[in-house]
C-alpha positions as CSV (number, residue, x, y, z in Angstrom):
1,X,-31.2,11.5,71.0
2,X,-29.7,14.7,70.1
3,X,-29.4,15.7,66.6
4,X,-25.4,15.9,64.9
5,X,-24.5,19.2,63.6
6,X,-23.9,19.0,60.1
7,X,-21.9,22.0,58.0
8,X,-22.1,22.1,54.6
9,X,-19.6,23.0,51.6
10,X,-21.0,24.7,48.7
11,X,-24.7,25.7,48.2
12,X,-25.0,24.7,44.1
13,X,-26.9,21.9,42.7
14,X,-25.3,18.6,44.7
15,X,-25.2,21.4,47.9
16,X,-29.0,21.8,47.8
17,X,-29.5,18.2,47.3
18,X,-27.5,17.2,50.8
19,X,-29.0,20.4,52.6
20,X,-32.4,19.5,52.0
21,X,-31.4,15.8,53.0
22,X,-29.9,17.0,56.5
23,X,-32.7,18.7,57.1
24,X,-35.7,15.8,56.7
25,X,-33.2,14.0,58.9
26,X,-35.0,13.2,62.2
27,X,-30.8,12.8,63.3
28,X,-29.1,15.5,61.5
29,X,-29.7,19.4,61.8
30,X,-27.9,21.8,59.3
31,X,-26.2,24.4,61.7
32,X,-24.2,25.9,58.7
33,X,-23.6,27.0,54.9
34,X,-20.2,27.9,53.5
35,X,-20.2,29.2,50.0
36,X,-18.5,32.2,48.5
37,X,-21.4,33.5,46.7
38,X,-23.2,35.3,48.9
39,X,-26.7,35.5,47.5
40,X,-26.5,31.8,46.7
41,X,-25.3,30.7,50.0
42,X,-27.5,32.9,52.3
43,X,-30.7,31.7,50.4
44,X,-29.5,28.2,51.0
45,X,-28.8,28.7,54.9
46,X,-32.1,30.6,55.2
47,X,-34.0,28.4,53.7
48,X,-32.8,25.8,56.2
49,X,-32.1,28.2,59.3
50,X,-28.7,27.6,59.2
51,X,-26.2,30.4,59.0
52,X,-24.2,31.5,56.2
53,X,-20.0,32.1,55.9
54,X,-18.2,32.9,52.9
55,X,-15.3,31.2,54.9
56,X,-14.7,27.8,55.8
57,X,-12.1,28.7,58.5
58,X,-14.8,31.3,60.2
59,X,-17.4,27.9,60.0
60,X,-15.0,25.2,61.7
61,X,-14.2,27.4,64.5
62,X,-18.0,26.2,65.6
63,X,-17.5,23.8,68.1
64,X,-21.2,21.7,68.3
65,X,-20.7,21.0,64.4
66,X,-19.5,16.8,64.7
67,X,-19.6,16.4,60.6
68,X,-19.5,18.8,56.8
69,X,-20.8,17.8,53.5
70,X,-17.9,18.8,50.9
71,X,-20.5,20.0,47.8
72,X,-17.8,22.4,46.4
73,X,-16.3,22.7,42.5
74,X,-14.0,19.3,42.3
75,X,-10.9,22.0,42.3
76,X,-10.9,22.3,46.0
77,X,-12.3,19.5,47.5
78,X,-8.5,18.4,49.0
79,X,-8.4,22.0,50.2
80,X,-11.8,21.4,52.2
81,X,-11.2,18.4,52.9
82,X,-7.7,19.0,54.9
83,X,-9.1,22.0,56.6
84,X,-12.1,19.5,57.9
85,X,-9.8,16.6,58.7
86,X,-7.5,19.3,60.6
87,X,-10.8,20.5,62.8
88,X,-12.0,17.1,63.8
89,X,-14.6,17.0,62.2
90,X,-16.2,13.9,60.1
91,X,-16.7,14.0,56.4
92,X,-19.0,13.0,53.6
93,X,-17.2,14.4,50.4
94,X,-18.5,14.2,46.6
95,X,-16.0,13.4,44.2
96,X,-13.6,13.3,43.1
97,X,-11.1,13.6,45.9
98,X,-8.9,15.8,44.5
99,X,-7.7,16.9,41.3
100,X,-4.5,14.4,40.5
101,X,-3.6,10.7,42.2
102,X,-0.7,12.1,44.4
103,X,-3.2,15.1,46.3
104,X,-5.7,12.7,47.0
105,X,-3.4,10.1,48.7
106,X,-2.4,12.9,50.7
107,X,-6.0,13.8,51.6
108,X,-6.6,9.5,52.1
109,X,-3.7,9.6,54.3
110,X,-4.4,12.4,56.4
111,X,-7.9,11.3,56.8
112,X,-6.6,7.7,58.5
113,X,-3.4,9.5,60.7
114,X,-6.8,11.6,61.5
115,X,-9.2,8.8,62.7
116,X,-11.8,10.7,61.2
117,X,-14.9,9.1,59.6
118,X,-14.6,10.0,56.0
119,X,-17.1,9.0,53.5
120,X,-16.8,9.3,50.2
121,X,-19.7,10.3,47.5
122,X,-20.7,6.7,45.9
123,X,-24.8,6.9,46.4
124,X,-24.8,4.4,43.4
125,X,-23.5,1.4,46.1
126,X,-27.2,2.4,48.0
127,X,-29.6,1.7,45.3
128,X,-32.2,-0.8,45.7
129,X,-31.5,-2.3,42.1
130,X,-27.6,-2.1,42.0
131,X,-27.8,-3.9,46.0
132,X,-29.9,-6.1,44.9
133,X,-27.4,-7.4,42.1
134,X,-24.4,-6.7,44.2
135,X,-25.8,-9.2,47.5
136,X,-26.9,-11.7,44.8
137,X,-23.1,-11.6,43.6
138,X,-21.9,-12.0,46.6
139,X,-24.5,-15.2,47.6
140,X,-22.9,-17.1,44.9
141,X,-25.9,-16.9,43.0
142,X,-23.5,-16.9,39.4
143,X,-20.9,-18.4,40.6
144,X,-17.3,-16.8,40.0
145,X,-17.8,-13.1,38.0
146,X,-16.4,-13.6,34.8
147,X,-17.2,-10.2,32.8
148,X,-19.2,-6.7,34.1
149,X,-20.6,-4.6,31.4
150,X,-22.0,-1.2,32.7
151,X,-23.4,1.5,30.4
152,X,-24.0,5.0,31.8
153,X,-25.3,7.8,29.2
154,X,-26.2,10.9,30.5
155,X,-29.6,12.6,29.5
156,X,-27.7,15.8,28.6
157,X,-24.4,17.4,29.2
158,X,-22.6,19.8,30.9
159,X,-21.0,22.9,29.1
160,X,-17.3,22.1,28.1
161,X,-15.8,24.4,30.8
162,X,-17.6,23.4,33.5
163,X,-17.2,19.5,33.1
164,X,-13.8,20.5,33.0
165,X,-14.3,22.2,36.2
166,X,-15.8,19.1,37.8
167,X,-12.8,16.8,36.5
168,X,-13.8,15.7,33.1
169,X,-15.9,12.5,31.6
170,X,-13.6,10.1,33.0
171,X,-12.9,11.1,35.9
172,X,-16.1,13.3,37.1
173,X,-18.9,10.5,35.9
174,X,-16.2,7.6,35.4
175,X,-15.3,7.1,39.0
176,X,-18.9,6.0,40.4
177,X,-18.8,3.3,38.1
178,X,-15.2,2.1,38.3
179,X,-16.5,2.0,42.0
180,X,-19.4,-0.2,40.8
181,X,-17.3,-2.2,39.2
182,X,-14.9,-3.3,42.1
183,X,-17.7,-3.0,44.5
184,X,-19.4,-6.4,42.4
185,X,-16.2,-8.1,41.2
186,X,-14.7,-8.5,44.4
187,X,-11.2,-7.6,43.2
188,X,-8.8,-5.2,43.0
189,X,-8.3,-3.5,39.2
190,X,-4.9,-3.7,37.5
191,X,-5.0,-2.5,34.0
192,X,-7.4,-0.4,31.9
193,X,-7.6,0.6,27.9
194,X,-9.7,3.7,27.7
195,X,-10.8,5.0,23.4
196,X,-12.3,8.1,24.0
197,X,-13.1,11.3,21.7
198,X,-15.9,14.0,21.1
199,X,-18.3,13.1,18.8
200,X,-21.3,15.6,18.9
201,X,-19.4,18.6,20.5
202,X,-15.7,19.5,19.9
203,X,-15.8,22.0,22.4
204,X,-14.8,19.1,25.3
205,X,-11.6,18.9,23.2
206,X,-10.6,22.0,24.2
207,X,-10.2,21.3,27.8
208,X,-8.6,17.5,26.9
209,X,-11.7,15.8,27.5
210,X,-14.3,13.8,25.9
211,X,-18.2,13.6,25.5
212,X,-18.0,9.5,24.2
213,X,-15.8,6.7,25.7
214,X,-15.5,3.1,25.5
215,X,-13.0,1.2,28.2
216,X,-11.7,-1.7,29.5
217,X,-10.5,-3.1,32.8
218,X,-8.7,-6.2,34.0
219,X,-9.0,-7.2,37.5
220,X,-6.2,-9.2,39.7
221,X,-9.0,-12.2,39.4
222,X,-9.0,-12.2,35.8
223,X,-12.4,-10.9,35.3
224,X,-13.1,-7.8,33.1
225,X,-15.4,-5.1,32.5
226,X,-16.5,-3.1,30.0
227,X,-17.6,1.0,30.1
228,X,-19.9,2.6,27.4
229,X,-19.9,6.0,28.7
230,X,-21.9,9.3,26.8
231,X,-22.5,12.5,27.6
232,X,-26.0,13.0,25.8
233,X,-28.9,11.1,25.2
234,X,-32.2,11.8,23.4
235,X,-34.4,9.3,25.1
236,X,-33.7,10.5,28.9
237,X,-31.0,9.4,31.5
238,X,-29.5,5.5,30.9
239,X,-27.6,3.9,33.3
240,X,-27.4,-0.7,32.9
241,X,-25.1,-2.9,35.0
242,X,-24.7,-6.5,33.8
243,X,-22.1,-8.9,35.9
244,X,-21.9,-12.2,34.4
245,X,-20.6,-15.5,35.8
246,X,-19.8,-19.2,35.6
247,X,-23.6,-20.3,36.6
248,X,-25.5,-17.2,34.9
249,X,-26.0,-13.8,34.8
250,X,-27.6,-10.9,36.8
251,X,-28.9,-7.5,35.7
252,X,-29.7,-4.0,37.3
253,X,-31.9,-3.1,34.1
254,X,-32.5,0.7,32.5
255,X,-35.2,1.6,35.3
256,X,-38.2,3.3,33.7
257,X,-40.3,6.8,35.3
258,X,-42.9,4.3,36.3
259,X,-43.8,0.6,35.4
260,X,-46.9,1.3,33.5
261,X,-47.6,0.5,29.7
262,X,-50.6,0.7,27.6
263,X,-51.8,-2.3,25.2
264,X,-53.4,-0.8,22.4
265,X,-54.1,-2.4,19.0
266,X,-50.6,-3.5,17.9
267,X,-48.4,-1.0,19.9
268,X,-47.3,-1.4,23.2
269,X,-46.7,2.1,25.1
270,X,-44.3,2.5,27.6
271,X,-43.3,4.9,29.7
272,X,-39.5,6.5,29.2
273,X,-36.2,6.7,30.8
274,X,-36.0,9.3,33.8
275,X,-34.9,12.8,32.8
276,X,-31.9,13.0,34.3
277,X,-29.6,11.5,37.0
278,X,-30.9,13.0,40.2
279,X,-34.8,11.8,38.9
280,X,-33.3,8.3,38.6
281,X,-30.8,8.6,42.4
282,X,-32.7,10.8,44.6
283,X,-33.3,7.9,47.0
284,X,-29.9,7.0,46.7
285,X,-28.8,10.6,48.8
286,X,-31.2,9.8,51.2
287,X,-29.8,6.2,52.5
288,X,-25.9,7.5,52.0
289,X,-26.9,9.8,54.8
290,X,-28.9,7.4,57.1
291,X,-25.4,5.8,56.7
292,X,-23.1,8.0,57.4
293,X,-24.9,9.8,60.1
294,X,-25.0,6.3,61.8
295,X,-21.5,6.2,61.2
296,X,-21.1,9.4,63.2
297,X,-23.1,8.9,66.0
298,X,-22.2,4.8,66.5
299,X,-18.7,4.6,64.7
300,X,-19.7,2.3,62.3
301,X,-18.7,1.6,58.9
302,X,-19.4,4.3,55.9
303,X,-21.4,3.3,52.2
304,X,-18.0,4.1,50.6
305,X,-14.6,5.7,52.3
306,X,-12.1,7.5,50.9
307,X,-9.7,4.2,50.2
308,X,-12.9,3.3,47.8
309,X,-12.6,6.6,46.1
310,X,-8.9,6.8,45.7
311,X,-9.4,3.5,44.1
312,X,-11.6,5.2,41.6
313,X,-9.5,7.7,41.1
314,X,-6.4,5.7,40.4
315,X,-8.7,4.1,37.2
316,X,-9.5,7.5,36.3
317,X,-6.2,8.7,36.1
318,X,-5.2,5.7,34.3
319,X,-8.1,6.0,32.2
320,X,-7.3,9.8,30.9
321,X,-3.1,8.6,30.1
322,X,-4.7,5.4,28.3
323,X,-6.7,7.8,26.1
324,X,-4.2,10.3,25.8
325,X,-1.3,7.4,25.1
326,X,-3.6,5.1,23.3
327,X,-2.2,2.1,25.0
328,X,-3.2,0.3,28.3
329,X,-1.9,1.5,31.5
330,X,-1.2,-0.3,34.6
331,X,-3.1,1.4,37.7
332,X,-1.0,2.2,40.5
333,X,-2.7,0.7,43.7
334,X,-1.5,3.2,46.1
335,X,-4.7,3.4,47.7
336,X,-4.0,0.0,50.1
337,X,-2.5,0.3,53.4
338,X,1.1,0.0,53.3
């Protein structure tokens, strides 16, 4: 079976992840690398023995290439992600989908008059723990969900101007776990409070985000969930979902480095948290692209499309005018087919 082409947007941290992914593939082969930073982008390609183009235009007139990774800064993934839609080609893109609610309908609905396969980036749905939750959900095991508390505090944060580059707290880290959220409720969100504010570095103010949050949303079923978001830790990378329901409750727990502790005297010694979110998810990346290449070469389904991320992204931007208005807002579910 021959391998699919892959391209691939943007050759920074995310970028290296998926290029080093395509490549272990025994289905994929990385044919290109677009990035306008030369040195970073050439290194990435040759490291791969793909070839390197500072433009995406140059890259999509290359016929054999079936499917791009979009990697890029958050501020131009609609931009990439027209240009792909317009060449054919299918997409896995990182999110968000664009910066406001109106662009990424227009990217969502270009995608579907398209017929392309278009993923979007929500590895989370793919761990083992989080599945394992989300199929016991859907078995009945709890019976109806009731409530969904998920905590995700990050081990250390990004500098103010470049989370604002990548869309800000709630939007940037927010959306894979109002994703999470719908993806184990069942149901589509309605309404969401968001309190946010800096607490340990006023310099995310400057750019109208946040580094703490606490929200909550109401589904069309009634259920609710609740969001303790952070942008710094000092015990290591925290991420909890807890759905619970008429007949009981299920967890995906803090997952430690390893599941090893020492008995000593009167002290138990365990190992810590993971040091960041890639230590914690790297086997998530892996199985998003076992799916989406299968999606390419068999027309199956994708982990996530980009109806699931516009979804996201409609909490998100609800979230930000909640904080900003200090009042719940009603999400617009423009993401459904009309």
């Amino acid at each position: 079976m021959n391998a699919i082409q892959f391209g691939l947007i943007g050759a920074g941290t995310i970028g290296r992840v998926h290029a080093q992914n395509i490549a272990n593939h025994p289905q994929a082969s990385l044919r290109w690398v677009v990035d306008n930073d030369r040195s970073r982008g050439e290194t990435l390609a040759m490291a791969h023995g793909a070839a390197w183009f500072a433009s995406l235009d140059d890259a999509l007139t290359d016929k054999p290439v079936q499917a791009v990774v979009i990697a890029s800064s958050t501020n131009v993934h609609e931009e990439h992600l027209l240009s792909c839609v317009r060449a054919g080609k299918a997409i896995l893109c990182e999110k968000p989908i664009a910066d406001g609610l109106d662009r990424a309908k227009a990217c969502l609905d270009a995608a579907r008059a398209a017929g392309v396969a278009a993923a979007i980036g929500f590895n989370r749905r793919l761990d083992v723990h989080h599945r394992a939750v989300y199929d016991r959900v859907r078995s009945g095991e709890i019976g109806p969900v009731e409530t969904l508390h998920i905590v995700s505090r990050s081990s250390r944060s990004a500098a103010p101007e470049a989370a604002h580059r990548a869309g800000g707290m709630l939007r940037e880290k927010g959306t894979h776990f109002y994703d999470l959220a719908f993806w184990m409720a069942g149901s589509e969100p309605v309404e969401i409070y968001a309190a946010g504010g800096c607490l340990f570095d006023q310099g995310y103010a400057a750019f109208g985000d946040v580094d703490t949050a606490a929200l909550t949303l109401r589904f069309e079923s009634g259920a609710l969930a609740t969001f303790s978001f952070s942008r710094r830790t000092a015990y290591g990378y925290d991420e909890m979902i807890e759905v619970f329901g008429a007949q009981g409750m299920l967890q995906s727990k803090r997952q430690r480095q390893r599941g090893v502790a020492l008995y000593k005297g009167s002290n138990v010694i365990e190992d810590g948290m993971h040091a960041g979110w890639y230590e914690r998810f790297a086997p998530t990346y892996v199985a998003q692209l076992d799916v989406f290449v299968a999606a390419v070469r068999d027309g199956g389904p994708v982990a996530a499309d980009l109806a699931d991320g516009m979804r996201a992204q409609a909490v998100a931007e609800a979230a930000i005018e909640s904080v900003v208005q200090r009042k719940p807002i009603v999400i617009a579910n423009i993401w459904r087919k009309q």
